[in-house]
C-alpha positions in Angstrom: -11.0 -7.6 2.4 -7.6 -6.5 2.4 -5.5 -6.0 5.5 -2.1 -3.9 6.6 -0.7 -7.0 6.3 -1.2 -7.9 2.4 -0.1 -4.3 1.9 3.6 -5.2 4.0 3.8 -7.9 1.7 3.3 -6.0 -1.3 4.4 -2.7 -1.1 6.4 -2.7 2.5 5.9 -0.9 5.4 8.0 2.4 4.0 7.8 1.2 0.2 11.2 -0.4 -0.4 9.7 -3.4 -2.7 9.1 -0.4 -4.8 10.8 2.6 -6.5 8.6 4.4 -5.5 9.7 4.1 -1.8 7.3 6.3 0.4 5.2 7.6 -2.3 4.1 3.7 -2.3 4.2 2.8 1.4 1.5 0.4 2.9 -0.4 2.3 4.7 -0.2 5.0 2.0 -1.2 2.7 -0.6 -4.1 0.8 1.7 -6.0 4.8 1.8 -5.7 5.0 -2.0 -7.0 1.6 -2.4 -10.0 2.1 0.2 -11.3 5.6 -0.8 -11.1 4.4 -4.5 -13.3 1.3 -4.0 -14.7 1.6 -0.5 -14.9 -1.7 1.6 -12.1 -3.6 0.0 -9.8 -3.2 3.1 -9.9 -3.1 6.8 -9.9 0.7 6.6 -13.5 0.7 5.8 -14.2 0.1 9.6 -12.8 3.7 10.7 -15.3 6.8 9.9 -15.1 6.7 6.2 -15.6 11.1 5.3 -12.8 11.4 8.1 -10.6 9.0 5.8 -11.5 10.7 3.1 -9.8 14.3 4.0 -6.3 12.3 4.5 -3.5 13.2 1.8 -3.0 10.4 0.0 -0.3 11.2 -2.3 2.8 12.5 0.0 3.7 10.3 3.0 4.8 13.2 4.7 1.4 14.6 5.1 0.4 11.3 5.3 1.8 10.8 8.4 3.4 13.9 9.9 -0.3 15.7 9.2 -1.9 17.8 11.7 -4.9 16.4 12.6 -6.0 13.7 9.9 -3.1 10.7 10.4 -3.0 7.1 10.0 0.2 4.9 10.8 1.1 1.6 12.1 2.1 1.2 15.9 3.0 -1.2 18.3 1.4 -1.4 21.5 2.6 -0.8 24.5 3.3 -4.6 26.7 4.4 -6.3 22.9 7.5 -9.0 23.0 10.4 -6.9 22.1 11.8 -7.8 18.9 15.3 -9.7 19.5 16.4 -10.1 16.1 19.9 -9.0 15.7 20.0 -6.6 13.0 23.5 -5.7 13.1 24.9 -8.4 10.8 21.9 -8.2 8.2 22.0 -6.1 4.8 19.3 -3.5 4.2 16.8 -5.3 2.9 17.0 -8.6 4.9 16.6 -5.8 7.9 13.3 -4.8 6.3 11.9 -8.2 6.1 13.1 -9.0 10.1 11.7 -6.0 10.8 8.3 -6.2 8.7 8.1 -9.6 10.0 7.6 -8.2 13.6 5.4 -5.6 12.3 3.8 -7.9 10.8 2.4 -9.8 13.8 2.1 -7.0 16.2 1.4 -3.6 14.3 -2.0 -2.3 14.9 -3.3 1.3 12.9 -4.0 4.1 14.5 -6.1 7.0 12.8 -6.2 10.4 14.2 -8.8 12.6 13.2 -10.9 15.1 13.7 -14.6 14.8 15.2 -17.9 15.3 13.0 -18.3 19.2 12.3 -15.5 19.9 14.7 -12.4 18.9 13.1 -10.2 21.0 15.6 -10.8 18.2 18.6 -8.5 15.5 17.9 -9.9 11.5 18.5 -7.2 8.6 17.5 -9.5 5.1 16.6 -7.2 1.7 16.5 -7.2 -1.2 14.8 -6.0 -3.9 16.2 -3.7 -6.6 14.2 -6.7 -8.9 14.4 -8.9 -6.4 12.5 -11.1 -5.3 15.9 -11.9 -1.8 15.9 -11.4 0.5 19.1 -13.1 3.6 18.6 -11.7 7.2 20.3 -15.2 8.6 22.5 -13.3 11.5 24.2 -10.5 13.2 22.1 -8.3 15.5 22.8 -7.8 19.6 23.4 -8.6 21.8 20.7 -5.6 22.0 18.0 -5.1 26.2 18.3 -2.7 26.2 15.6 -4.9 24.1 13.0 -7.6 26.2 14.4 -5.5 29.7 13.2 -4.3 28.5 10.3 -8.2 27.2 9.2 -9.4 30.7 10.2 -7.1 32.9 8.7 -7.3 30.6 5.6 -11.3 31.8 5.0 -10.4 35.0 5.7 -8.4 34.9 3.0 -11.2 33.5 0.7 -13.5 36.4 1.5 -10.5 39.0 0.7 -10.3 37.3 -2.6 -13.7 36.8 -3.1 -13.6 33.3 -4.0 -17.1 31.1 -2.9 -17.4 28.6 -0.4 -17.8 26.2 -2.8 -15.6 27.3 -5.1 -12.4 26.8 -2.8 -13.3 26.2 0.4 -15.4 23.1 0.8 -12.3 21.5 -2.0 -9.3 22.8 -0.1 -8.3 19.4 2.2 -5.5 21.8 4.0 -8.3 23.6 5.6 -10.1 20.6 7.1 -13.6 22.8 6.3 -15.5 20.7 3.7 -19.2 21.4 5.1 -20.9 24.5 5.9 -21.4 22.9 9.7 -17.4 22.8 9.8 -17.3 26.5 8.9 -19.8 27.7 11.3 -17.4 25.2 14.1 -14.4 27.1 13.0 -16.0 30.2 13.5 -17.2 29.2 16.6 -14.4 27.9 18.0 -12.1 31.2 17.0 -14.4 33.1 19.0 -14.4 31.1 22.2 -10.1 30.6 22.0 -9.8 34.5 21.4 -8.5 34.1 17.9 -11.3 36.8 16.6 -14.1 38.7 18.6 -18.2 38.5 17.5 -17.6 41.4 15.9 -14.8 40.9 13.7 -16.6 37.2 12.7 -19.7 39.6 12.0 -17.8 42.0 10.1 -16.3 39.5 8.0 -18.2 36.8 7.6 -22.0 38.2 7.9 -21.9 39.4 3.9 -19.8 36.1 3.1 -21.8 33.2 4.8 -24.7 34.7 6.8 -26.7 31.9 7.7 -23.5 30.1 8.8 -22.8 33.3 10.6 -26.2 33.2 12.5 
């Protein structure tokens, strides 16, 4: 099983051993590798359809993503790193500084919960592969929340199916028909649309996620 740490040594932690630089970062690279043959890496401990919805192909999403994340950290209470970095070239900073990483790094995934992917939980791995699971999240994410609302409103407009757009379109984070009826839940409790608007939209759309 393949950890964060063979990935530093292949790819490095922001892709300089390749050309690719951050379209072939670690952590980037270990998601690819993991949801493309599941159980090869230490990944395969975190919840496995929450991996799943992460953006594997642009590091930005990657890790600058709204609710689905996943990047290295070091803990609070670590050994600072002394190395002097001021007389080292580029690349010999990289290896002092994967070296650290190396030792010390744990991952942290943020994701959403099981049918509610608007309440944010962050699981850790540790750097000796020990998983530390997230029971209590976080406040709702309102803006993720809009955005996932107005997008199905759009796919009603346009008349495109649930499964036609919906349950394939990751920037939505609605991939089940339990996550829509959450969404529309939720947008109803936070003020984002009334029961009646929901009704009036939704009823002819999705009724038994509506009822």
């Amino acid at each position: 099983m393949k950890t964060f740490v063979d990935y530093l040594d292949q790819y490095g932690h922001n892709g300089w051993r390749t050309d690719s630089a951050w379209l072939k970062a670690a952590s980037v690279m270990m998601v690819k590798d993991e949801v493309a043959n599941p159980g090869t890496t230490d990944l395969s401990k975190f919840d496995r359809d929450s991996l799943l919805k992460l953006n594997t192909t642009n590091q930005q999403l990657l890790s600058d993503g709204l609710i689905y994340r996943l990047y290295y950290d070091i803990p609070e209470g670590t050994p600072a790193d002394t190395t002097d970095y001021t007389s080292l070239t580029l690349d010999e900073r990289d290896v002092a500084s994967e070296s650290y990483i190396r030792q010390y790094a744990e991952i942290k995934f943020i994701h959403g919960g099981k049918n509610d992917p608007f309440t944010s939980y962050t699981d850790t791995l540790t750097h000796d592969g020990f998983l530390i699971k997230d029971y209590g999240g976080v406040a709702v994410d309102l803006d993720l929340l809009r955005q996932c609302y107005g997008g199905l409103e759009g796919y009603v407009k346009n008349g495109f199916s649930f499964d036609e757009r919906v349950a394939t379109n990751g920037h939505l984070v609605v991939s089940s028909r339990e996550e829509f009826a959450t969404t529309l839940a939720r947008a109803i409790e936070y003020g984002i649309a009334t029961i009646d608007q929901v009704k009036a939209t939704f009823s002819t759309y999705e009724p038994t996620v509506v009822t």
